[in-house]
Structure formats: C-alpha cells, structure tokens
C-alpha positions in Angstrom: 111.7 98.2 138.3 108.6 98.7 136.8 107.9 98.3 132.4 105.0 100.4 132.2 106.1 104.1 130.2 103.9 106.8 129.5 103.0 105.0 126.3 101.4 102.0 127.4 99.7 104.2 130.5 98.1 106.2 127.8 97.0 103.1 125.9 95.6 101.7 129.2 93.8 105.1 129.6 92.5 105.0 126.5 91.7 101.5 126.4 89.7 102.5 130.1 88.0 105.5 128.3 86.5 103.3 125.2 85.8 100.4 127.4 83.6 102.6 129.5 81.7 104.3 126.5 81.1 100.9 125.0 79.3 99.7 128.2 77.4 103.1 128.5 76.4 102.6 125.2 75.2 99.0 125.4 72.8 100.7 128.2 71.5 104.0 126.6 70.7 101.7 123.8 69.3 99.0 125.7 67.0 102.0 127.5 65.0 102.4 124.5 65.8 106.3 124.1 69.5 107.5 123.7 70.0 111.2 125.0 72.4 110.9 121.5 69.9 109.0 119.5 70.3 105.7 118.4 72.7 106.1 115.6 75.1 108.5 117.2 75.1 105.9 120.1 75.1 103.1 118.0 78.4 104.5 116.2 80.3 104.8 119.6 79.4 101.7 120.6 80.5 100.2 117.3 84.5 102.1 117.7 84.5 101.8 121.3 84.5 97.9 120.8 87.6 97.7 118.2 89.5 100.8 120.1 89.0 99.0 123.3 90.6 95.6 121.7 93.7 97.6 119.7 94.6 100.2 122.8 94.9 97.2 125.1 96.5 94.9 123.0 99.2 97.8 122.1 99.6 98.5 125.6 100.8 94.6 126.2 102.6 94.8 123.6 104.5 98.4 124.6 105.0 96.7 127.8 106.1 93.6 126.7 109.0 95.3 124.4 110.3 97.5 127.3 111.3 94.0 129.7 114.8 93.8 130.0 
C-alpha cells in the first residue's frame, strides 16, 4: 500500500517542473545571452529556487500525513 495521492504527485510534478527551469536558467544565464533576456530569466531562476524547496517539502509532508 502505497502513501503517495494525487496531491503530493502533483507537488512532485511541480517540484520536477521548477527544479528543471531553475537549472535551465542557471545555463541561459551563464551563456551570456538569454533568448528571455537577463531579467525575465533572472526572475525564473529566482522563483524556481523557493518553488522547488516549498513543492517538495509539501509533498513529504502530504505523504508523511497519509501513513497509517
């Protein structure tokens, strides 16, 4: 029996989604021309990092509260 719900998947989807953004960014930045530009890019990078942190720890903690 498995804890994971649709909730915490989502969370973990999410937390894949910003986690891959942030890393993209860190790249397109470090590339010296952004196809965004350097502030749009700059701004994802700097929500991808506290989204990334908050969707996984949620997730954990969805999972955490469904163990019986």
């Amino acid at each position: 029996m498995t804890p994971i719900t649709a909730k915490s998947g989502a969370l973990l989807a999410l937390c894949c989604i910003t986690a891959i953004a942030g890393v993209g960014s860190v790249f397109e930045l470090s590339s010296g021309q952004p196809e965004l530009g350097s502030m749009t890019t700059g701004i994802i990078l700097a929500l991808s990092i506290p989204l990334t942190g908050l969707s996984f720890w949620a997730a954990v903690q969805d999972t955490k509260a469904n163990i019986k």
